[in-house]
N, C-alpha and C positions, 0 to 999 in steps of 0.2 A: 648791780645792773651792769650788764657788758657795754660796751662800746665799741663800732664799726671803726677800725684804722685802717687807712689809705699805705701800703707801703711798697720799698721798690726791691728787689734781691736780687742781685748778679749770679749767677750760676754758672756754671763750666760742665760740658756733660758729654761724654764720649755714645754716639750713636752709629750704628751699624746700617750702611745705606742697602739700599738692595741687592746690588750686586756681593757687594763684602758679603752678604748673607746668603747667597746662591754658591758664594765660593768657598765660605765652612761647609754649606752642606756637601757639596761636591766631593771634597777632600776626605768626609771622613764614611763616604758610603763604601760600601764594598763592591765589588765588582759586577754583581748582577743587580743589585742595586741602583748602580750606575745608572747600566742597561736600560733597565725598566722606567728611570727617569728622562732618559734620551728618549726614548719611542713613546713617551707622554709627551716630553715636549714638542717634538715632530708633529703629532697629532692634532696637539694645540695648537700651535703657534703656523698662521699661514707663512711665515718670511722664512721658518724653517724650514729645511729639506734633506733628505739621505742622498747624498752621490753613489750612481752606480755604478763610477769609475776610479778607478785605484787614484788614488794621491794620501797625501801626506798630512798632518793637522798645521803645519805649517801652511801649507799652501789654499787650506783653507780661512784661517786666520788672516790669512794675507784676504780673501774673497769678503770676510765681515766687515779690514780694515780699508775696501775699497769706498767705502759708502761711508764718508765723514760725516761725526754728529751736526759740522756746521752749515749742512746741507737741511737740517729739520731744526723743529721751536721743542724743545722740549720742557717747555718752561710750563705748561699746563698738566704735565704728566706728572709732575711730584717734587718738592720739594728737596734741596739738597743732592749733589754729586758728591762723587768721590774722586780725587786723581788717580789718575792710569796706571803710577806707579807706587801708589800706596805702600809704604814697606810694612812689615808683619803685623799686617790685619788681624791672624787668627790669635794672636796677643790679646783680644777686645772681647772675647768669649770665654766663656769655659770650656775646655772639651769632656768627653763625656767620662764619668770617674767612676771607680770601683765603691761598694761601701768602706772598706779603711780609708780611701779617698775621702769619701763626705764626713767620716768619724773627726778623722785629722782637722779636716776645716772647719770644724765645731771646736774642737781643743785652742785650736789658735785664739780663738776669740773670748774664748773663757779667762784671759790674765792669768795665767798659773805660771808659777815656780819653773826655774828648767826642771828642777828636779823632779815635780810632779807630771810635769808635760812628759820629760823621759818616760816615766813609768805608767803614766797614761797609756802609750806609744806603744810598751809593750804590751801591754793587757788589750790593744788593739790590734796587734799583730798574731796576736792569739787566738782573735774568735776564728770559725769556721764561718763555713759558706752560708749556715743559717742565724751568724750573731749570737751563737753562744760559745762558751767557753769552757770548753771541754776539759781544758789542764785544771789542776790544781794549783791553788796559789804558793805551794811550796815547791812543785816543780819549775815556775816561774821563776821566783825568788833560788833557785838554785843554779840558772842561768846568768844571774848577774850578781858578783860580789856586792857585798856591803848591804844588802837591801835587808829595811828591817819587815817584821811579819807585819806588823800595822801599816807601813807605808802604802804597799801593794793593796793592800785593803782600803785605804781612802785611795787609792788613784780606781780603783774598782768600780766605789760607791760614783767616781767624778763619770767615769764611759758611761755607767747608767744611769746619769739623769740625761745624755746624749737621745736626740731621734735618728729612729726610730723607736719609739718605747719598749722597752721589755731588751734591748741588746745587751749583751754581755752578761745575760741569768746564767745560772751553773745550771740549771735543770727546767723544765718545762712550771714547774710550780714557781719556782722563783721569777720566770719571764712572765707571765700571766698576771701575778700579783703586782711586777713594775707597772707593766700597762695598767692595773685598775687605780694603783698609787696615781697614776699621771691624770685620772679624770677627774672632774670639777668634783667634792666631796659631796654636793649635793644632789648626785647620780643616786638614780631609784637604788636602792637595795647593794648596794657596793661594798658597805660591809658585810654583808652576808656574801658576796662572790669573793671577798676575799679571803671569809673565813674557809670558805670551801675549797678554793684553791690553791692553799696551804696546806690542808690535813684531809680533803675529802675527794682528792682525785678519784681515786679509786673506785668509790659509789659513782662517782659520774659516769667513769668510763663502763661500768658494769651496769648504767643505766638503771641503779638501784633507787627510785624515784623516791620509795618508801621509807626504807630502811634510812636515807640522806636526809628525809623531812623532819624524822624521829631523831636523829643525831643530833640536828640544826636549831630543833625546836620550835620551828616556824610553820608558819602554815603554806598550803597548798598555792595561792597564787602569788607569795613573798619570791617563794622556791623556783614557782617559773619565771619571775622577774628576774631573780637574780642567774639562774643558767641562760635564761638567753641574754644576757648582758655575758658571761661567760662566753658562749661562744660565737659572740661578735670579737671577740679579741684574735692576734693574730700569732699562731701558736710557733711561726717560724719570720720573725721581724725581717732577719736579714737577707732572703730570697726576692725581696722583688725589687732590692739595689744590686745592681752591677751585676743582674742576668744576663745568661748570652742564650737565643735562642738556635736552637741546630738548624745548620741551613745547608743548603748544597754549595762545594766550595770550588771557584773559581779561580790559578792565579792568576796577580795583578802583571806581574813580572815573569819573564822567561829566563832564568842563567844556566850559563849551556863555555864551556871552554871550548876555546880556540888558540893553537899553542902556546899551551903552558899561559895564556890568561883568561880569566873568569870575565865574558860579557854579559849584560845586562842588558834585557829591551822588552820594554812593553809589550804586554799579549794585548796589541791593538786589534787582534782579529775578533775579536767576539763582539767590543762597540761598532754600534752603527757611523758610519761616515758622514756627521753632520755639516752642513754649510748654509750660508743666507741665500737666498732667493735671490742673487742680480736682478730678475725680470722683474718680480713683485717689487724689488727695493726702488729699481728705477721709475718704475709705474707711480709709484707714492711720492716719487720728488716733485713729480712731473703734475700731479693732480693734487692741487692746495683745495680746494670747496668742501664745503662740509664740514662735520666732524672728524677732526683725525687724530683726536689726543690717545684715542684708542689702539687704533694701526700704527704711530708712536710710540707707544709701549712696548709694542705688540716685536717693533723692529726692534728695537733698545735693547729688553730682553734675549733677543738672539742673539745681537753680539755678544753680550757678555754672555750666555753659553758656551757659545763656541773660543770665547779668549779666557773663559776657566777654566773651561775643557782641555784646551792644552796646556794650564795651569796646574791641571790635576795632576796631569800626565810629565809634567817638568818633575815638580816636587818629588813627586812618587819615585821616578826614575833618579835622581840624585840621592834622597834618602836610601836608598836599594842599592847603587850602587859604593855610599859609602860604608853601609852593612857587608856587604862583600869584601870589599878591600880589610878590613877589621876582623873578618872570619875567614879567612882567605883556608886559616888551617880546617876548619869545620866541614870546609867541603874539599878538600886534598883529604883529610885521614878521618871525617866522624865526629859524631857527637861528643867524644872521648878529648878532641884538638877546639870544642869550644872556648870564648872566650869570655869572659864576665864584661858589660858594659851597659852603659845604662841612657836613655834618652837626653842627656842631656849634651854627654860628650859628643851624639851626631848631633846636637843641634847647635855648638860652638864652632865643631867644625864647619858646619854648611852656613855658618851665618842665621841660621831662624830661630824662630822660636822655640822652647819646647812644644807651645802647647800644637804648632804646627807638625812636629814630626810624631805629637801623639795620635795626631790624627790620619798622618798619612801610614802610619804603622797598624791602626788600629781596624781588626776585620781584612787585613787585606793579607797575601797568601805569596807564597814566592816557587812557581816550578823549579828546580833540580833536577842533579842526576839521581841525590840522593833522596828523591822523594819531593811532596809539596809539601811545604815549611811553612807554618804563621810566620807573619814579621816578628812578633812579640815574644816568637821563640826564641831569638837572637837577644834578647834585653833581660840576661837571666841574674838570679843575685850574685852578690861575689863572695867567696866563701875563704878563710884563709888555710895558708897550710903550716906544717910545721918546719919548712925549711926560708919561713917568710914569702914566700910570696901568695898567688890567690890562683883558685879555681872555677869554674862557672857553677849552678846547680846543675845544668842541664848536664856537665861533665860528670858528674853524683853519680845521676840517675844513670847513667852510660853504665856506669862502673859497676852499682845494682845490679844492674840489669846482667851485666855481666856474671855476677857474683852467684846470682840464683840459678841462670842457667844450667853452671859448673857445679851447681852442690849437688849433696849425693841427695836423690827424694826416699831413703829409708832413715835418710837423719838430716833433715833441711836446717839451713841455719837461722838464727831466730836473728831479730833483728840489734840485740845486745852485742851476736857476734856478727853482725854487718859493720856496725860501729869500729868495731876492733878491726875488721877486713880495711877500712877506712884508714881506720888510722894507721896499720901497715905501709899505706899507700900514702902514708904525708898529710890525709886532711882531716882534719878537726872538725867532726860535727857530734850532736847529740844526738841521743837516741833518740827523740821522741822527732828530732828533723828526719832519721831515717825511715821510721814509720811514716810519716807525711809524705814524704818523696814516693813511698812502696804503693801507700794507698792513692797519691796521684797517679802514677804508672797502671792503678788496677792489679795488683800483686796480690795474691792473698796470703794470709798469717802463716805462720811457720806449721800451724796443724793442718789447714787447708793444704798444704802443699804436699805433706807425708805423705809418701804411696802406700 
């Protein structure tokens, strides 16, 4: 027999007030995004307004911060503020992650060995775009000394009990069969979809409905339970983590030299010119009757708009310009004078967080002389060389690029002898890195390429 207990619990609990949460989202939209969420709030909000006169977001921020909160009750609007000068709020979030991203943060939590977490790590750093894993585990294992052939196999078997189900299969049969491993066993006919989708692909795909009954030994509507449990399953797991959909590309940033130094400034020209309402603001001081916890909101929210807005617009510009000074050679000589660094070094230097400059790097674009550049282009691996020091990837790929140009197209070089071109040149990578770089570039095979 249970019994009802009366008890008390203390709790500690970090909560994201509204504004903190208007101002992740702000930071990590892109440019037309932005946009589009400016002239919704405009439309919304009466307090809000577009200026048709040139000024500055400064001197608008000064027009939000003219109308003090201790001028209204905002004590019927919601529960809890936040102070004005919060330090790194986006600390309190997560920003948005790749799938090796979400793989990793499942390994953490699993208690494993470094040594199997290491080898984990690698077998995650080897799926492709759709969560499978195209190498072989002895071309794995010939990437890092000492590794026995079973190790690499139990860290294997550890990425596939990971979600998405079915990640890290060698082959479409092997993904398929994860995912029906992973359902309750007392799912309709689930041995039978998995006897099928280990040895009877082929009748499915050939739609041989008959000849698959006759093999299976079962009958007619065992057969249609278990295909359509078959193709409820999801034949490519790792596509709908850390999608990017094509969009039209705006930059955030404008750099443009002015003797002999690289400036930096906001393509402010495309957001609209928001500010608060003075008229309506004073209107609402001035008239207490009624209801106004609404019209309250309604102002609140606009300030903080417009003092994120120029929040967006701080961060953005500081992050962009410390990328510049760090790349200074990238845009003097080329993709060739890139430099390897990674988010975190700009986020020691600027004082933030990472997860703040992931997001102010993230979808956002940078015009040039040499072209519009992702931020994320600049945040490439680091590769070493053989005179000791390191190279970027994106330096690789320069060099490729280079490489294929120059070869003759009645004997193009395969990518065995790109490697070796590489290594002439000081840096150390593997073949199978060289193909991945050709095939990100869009390059085709050394037989595509023969004229």
């Amino acid at each position: 027999m249970t019994h009802a207990v009366l008890g008390l619990r203390l709790k500690q609990q970090l909560t994201l007030t509204p504004r903190l949460q208007q101002s992740v989202k702000l930071l990590q939209l892109s440019a037309l995004e932005c946009v589009q969420e400016l002239h919704q709030a405009i439309a919304q909000n009466p307090f809000l307004e577009e200026a048709l006169e040139n000024g500055d977001t400064h001197s608008q921020a000064e027009d939000a911060d003219s109308t003090t909160s201790e001028d209204l009750d905002f004590s019927s609007v919601g529960a809890g503020s936040a102070s004005e000068d919060t330090p790194d709020w986006t600390e309190w979030t997560a920003a948005p992650c790749t799938l090796r991203d979400q793989l990793r943060e499942q390994l953490l939590v699993l208690g494993l060995t470094e040594r199997d977490f290491a080898l984990a790590n690698l077998i995650v750093d080897a799926l492709d775009d759709d969560g499978f894993l195209r190498q072989s585990l002895a071309e794995l294992a010939a990437m890092e000394p000492g590794i026995a052939s079973g190790e690499l196999e139990t860290a294997l078997r550890i990425v596939q009990t990971l979600e998405p189900s079915g990640i890290a299969a060698r082959d479409l049969a092997e993904c398929l069969a994860l995912q029906l491993n992973a359902l309750d066993g007392d799912t309709p006919e689930r041995a039978l979809a998995i006897e099928i989708v280990q040895s009877r692909l082929e009748l499915v795909a050939a739609r041989d409905h008959e000849r698959l009954r006759e093999a299976l030994g079962c009958t007619e509507e065992r057969l249609r339970l278990a295909l359509e449990l078959v193709r409820s399953l999801e034949p490519r797991p790792g596509s709908k983590l850390g999608s990017f959909e094509p969009r039209a590309i705006v930059p955030d940033v404008i750099v443009r030299k002015e003797k002999k130094r690289w400036i930096v400034s906001i393509n402010s020209a495309i957001y609209p010119r928001i500010r608060v309402n003075q008229q309506y603001a004073e209107q609402f001081r001035q008239v207490r009757e009624g209801e106004t916890a609404l019209l309250a909101q309604h102002l609140q929210e606009a300030r903080w708009l417009v003092r994120n807005l120029e929040q967006r617009f701080l961060t953005i510009q500081r992050v962009a310009e410390a990328v510049v000074a760090r790349q200074r050679n990238f845009f003097d000589y080329g993709d060739l004078a890139m430099r390897p660094h990674t988010l975190r070094e700009i986020a020691d230097e600027l004082g933030l967080h990472e997860s703040t400059v992931s997001r102010a790097t993230s979808h956002k674009y940078m015009a040039t002389p040499r072209g519009v550049v992702a931020f994320k282009r600049f945040f490439s691996r680091q590769l070493a060389t053989t005179s000791g020091g390191s190279c970027s990837a994106t330096a690789i790929r320069a060099l490729l690029r280079e490489f294929i140009a120059a070869e003759d197209r009645r004997n193009p070089l395969s990518d065995v002898q790109l490697t070796e071109l590489l290594a002439d040149r000081g840096v150390k990578v593997a073949r199978r890195t060289v193909t991945k770089y050709r095939r990100s570039m869009q390059l085709p095979a050394v037989d595509f390429r023969r004229a």
